[in-house]
C-alpha positions as CSV (number, residue, x, y, z in Angstrom):
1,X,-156.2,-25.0,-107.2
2,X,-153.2,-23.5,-108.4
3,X,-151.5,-25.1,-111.2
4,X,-147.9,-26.2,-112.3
5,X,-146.0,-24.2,-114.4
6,X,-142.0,-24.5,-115.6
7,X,-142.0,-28.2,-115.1
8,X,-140.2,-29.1,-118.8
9,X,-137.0,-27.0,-118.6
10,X,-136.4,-28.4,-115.1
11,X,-136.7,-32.2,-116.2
12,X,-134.1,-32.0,-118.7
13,X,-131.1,-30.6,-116.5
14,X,-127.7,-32.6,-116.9
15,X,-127.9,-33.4,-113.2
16,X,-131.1,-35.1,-113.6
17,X,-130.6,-37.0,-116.6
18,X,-127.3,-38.5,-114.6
19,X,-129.1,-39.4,-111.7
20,X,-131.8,-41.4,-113.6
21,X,-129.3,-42.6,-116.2
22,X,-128.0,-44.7,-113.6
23,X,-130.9,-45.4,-111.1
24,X,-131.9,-47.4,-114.6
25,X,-129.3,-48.9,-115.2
26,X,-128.8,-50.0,-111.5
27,X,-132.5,-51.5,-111.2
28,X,-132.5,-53.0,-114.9
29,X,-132.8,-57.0,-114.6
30,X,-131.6,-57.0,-118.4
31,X,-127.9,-57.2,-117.7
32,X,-126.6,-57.3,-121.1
33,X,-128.5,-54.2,-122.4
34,X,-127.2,-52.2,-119.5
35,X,-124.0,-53.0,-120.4
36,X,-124.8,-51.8,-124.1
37,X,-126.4,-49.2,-122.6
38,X,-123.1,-47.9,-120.1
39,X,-120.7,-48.3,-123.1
40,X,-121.9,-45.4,-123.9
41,X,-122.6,-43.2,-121.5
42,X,-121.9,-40.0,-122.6
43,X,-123.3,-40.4,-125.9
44,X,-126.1,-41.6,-124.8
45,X,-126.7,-39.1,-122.4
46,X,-125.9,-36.4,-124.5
47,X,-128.6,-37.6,-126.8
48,X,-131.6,-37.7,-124.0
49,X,-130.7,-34.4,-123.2
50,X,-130.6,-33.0,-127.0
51,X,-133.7,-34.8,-127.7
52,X,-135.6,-33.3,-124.8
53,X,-134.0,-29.6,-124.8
54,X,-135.3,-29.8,-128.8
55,X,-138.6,-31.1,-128.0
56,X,-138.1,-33.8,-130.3
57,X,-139.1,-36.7,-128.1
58,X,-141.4,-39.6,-129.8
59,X,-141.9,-42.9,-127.8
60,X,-140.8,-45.9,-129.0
61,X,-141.9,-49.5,-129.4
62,X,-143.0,-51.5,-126.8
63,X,-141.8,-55.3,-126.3
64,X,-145.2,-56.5,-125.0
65,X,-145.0,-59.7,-123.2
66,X,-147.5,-61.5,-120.6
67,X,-147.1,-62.8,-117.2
68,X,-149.3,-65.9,-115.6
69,X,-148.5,-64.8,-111.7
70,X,-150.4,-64.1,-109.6
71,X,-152.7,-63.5,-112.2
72,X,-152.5,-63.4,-115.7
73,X,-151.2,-59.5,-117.2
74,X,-150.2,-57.8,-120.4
75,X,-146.8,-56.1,-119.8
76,X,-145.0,-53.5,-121.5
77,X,-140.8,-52.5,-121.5
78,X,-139.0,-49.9,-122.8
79,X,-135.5,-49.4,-124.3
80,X,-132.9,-47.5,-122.3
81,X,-133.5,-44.4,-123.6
82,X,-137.3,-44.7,-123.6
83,X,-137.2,-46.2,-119.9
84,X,-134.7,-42.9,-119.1
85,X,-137.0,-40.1,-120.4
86,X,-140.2,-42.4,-118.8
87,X,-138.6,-41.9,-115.7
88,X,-137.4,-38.2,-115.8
89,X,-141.5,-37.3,-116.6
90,X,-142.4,-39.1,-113.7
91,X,-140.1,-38.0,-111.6
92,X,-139.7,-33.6,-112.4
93,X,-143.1,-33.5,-114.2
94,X,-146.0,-36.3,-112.7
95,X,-144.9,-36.4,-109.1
96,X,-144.3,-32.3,-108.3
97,X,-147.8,-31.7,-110.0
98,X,-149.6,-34.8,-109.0
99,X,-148.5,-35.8,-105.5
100,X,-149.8,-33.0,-103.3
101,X,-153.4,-33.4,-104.2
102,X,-153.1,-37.6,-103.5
103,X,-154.9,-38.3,-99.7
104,X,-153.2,-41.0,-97.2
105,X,-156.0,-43.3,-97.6
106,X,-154.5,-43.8,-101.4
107,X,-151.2,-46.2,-101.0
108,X,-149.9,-47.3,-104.1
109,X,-146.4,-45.7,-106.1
110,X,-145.5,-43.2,-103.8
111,X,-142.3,-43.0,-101.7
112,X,-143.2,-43.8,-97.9
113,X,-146.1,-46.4,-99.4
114,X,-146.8,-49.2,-100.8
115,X,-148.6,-52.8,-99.8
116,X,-147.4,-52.7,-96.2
117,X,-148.8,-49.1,-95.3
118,X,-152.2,-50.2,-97.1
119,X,-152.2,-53.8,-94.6
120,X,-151.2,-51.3,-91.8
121,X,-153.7,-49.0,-92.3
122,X,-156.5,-51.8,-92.8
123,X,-155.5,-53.2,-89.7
124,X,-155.7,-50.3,-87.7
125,X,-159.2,-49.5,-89.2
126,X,-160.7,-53.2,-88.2
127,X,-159.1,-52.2,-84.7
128,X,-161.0,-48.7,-84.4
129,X,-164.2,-50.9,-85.9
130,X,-163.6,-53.4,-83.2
131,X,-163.3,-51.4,-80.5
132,X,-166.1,-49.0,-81.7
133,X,-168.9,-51.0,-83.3
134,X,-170.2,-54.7,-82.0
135,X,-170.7,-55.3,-85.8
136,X,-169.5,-53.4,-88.7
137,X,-169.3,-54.1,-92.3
138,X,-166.6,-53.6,-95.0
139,X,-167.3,-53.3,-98.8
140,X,-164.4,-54.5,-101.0
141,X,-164.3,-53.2,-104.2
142,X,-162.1,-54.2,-107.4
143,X,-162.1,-52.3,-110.4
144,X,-162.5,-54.5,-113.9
145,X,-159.7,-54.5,-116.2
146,X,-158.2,-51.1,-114.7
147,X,-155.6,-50.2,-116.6
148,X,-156.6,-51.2,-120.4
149,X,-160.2,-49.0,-119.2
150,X,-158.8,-45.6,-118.1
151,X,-159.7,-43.3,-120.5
152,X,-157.0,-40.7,-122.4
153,X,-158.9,-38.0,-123.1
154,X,-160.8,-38.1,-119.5
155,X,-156.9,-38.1,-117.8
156,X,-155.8,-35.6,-120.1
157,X,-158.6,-32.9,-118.6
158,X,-157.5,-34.1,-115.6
159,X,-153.8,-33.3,-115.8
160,X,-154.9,-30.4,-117.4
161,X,-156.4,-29.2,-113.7
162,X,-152.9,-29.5,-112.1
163,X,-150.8,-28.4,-115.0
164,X,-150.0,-25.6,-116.7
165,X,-146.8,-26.2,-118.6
166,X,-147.8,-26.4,-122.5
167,X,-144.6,-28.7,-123.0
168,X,-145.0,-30.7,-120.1
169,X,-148.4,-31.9,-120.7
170,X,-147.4,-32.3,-124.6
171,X,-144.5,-35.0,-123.4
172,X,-147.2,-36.8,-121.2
173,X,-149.5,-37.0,-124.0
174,X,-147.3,-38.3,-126.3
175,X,-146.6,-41.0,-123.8
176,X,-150.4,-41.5,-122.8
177,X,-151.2,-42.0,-126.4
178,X,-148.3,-44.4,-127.5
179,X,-150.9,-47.3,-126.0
180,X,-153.7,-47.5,-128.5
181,X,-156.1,-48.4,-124.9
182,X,-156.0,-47.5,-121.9
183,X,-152.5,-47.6,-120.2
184,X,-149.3,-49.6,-120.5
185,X,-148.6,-52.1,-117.3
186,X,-144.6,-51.9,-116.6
187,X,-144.3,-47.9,-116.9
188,X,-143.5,-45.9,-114.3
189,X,-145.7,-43.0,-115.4
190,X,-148.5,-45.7,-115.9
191,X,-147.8,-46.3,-112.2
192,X,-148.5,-42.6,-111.5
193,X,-151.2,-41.8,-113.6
194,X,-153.4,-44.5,-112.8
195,X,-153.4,-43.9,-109.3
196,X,-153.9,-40.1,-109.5
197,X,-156.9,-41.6,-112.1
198,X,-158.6,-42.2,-109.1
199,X,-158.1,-39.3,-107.2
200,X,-161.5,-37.9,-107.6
201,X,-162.9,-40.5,-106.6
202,X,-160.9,-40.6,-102.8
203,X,-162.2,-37.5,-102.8
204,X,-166.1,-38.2,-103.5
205,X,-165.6,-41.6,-101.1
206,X,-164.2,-38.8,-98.4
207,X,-166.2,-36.0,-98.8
208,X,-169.5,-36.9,-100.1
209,X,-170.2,-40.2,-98.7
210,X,-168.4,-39.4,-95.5
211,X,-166.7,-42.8,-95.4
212,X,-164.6,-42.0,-92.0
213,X,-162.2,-45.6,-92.7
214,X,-161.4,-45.7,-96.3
215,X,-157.7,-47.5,-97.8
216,X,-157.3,-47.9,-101.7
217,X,-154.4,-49.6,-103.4
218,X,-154.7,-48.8,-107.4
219,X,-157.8,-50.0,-108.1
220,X,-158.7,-52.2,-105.0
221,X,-160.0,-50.1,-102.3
222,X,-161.8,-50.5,-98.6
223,X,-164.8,-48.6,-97.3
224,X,-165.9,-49.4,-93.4
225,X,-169.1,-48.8,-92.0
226,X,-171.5,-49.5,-89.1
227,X,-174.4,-49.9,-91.8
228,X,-174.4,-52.2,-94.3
229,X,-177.3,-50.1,-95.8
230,X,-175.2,-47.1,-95.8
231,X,-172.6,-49.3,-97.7
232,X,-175.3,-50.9,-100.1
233,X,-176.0,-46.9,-100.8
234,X,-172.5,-46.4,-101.5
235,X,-172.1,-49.2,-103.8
236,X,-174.7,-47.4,-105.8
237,X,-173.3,-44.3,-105.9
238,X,-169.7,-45.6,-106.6
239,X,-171.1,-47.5,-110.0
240,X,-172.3,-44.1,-111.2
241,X,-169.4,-42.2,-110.4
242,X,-167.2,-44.9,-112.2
243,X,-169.3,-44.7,-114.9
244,X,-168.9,-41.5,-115.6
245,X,-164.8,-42.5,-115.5
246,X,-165.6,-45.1,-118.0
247,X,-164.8,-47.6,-115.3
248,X,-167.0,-50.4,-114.1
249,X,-166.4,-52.6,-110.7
250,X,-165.7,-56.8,-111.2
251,X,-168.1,-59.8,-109.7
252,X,-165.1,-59.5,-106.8
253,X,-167.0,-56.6,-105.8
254,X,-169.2,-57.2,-101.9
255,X,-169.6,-56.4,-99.0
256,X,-168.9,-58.6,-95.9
257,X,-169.7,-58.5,-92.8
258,X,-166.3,-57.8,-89.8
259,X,-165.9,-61.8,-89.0
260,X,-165.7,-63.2,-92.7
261,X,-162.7,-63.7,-94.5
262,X,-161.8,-61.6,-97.1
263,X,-158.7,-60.9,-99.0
264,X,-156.7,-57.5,-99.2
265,X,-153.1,-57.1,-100.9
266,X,-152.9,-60.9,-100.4
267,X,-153.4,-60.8,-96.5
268,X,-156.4,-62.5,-94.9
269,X,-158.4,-61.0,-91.8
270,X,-156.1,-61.9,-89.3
271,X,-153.1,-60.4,-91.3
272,X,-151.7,-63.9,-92.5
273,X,-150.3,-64.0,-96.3
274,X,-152.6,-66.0,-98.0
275,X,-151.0,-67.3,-100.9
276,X,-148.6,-70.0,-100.0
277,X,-149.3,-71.9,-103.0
278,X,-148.1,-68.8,-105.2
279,X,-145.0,-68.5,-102.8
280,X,-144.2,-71.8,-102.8
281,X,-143.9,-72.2,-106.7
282,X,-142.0,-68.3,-106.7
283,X,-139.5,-69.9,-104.2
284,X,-139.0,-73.3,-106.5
285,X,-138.5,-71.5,-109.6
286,X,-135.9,-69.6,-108.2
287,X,-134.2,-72.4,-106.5
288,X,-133.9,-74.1,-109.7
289,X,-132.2,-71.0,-111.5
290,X,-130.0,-70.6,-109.0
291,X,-128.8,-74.5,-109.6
292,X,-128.8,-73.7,-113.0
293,X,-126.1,-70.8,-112.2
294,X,-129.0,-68.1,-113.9
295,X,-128.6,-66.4,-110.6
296,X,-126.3,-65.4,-107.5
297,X,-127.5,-66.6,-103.8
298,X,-127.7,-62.8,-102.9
299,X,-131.1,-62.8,-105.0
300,X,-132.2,-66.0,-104.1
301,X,-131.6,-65.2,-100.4
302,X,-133.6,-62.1,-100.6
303,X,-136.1,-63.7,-102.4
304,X,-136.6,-66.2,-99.3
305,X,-136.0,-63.4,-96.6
306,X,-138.5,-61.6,-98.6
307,X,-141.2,-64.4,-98.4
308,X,-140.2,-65.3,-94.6
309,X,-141.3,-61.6,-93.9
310,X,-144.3,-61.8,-95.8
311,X,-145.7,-65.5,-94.4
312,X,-145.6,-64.8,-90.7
313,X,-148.0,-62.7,-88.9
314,X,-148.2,-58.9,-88.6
């Protein structure tokens, strides 16, 4: 496969460093350092783009913080600039080189995805099942701790297949090995990286075990089958693929049969959002900030238009 070259000099165009400059600064929640951040504009500009045309770029700290919902994460932020520059790789150096090998049945980060085309795409697989098979069996898999266990050097020879660029892969590096393990929750390359992580694996689950009905989101993933055999034999084989990643599947991992109840990107079998508890305390919180004056009704209403959506059936 042919890989990509001249990927540097085309990230660090004025035209692009604009554009991202204030797609940041419009989807920033941190009000106060945008405005820090817009005061100067041109400087700040000016200095992303002499930093980059210099190859003189060295991440930054990270403000590490953790969240309790839905589950319990370590997450990372950037500054401005370090945001900026996160999103120009992603944008003019991950996604050209990475996104044309990704297959359909892999959901997550890409534009035209996301959680709705994975629950659309496992609905319309339990349909075919349905309709083809009496009984058929689907084995849900969940990856443990996936993004503290991918391993640098195995995605560097990885992105080393698909690019070419010396400078380009020098800038990613740099950013892959700014986290001592693994990679940092909250970046946008992060977001990018880990799911092309996975790509060779689609592509084993495709091609080698001939899994017809297959849907991954990150690291939680689908496989349909007729046999449950068959999928007992996958199982197998997907623990010693992943542990050649230096990946290993959680206790979440089973298989289950078509009429048990199972949960995928929070939706249950018959496409209901199954966590109202979760929801309910999301939609409290934010009530009571919005009393507090912490927030305008435009977010609290699409907060509540965004759970109305997500609570009825699909």
């Amino acid at each position: 496969m042919k890989r990509k070259n001249n990927l540097y000099d085309n990230m660090y165009k004025m035209e692009n460093i604009k554009e991202i400059f204030n797609e940041i600064c419009r989807n920033t929640k941190n009000k106060r350092k945008v405005q820090r951040f817009m005061e100067y504009k041109s400087i700040n500009i000016t200095r992303i783009y002499n930093i980059l045309k210099n190859r003189e770029y060295v991440p930054g700290p990270y403000n590490r913080f953790t969240i309790y919902e839905p589950k319990e994460r370590k997450v990372v932020s950037q500054n401005m600039i370090d945001k900026a520059v996160n999103h120009l790789v992603s944008r003019h150096i991950l996604m050209p080189a990475l996104v044309g090998c990704l297959i359909d049945a892999n959901v997550a980060s890409r534009e035209g995805k996301g959680t709705h085309q994975g629950i659309e795409l496992y609905k319309k697989y339990r349909r075919i099942c349905n309709s083809k098979y009496r009984d058929y069996y689907v084995l849900k898999c969940d990856i443990s701790k996936f993004f503290y266990s991918i391993n640098h050097d195995i995605l560097k020879e990885k992105l080393e297949r698909r690019i070419k660029d010396k400078d380009a892969l020098k800038i990613v590096y740099d950013i892959i090995d700014s986290e001592k393990l693994g990679l940092g929750i909250g970046n946008m390359t992060s977001q990018i990286l880990a799911i092309f992580y996975l790509n060779d694996m689609d592509h084993f689950i495709k091609e080698e075990l001939k899994i017809k009905y297959y849907v991954r989101y990150q690291d939680d993933f689908l496989l349909f089958s007729e046999s449950k055999e068959y999928l007992k034999f996958c199982l197998k084989e997907l623990r010693n693929f992943l542990k050649k990643e230096g990946l290993k599947l959680n206790n979440k991992t089973r298989i289950y049969k078509n009429t048990n109840n199972f949960i995928f990107l929070g939706r249950n079998n018959k496409g209901k959002y199954a966590k109202y508890r979760y929801m309910k305390r999301r939609l409290n919180s934010k009530k009571k900030r919005y009393y507090n004056q912490n927030i305008k009704l435009i977010n609290l209403s699409c907060t509540m238009l965004s759970y109305k959506y997500l609570s009825k059936k699909m």
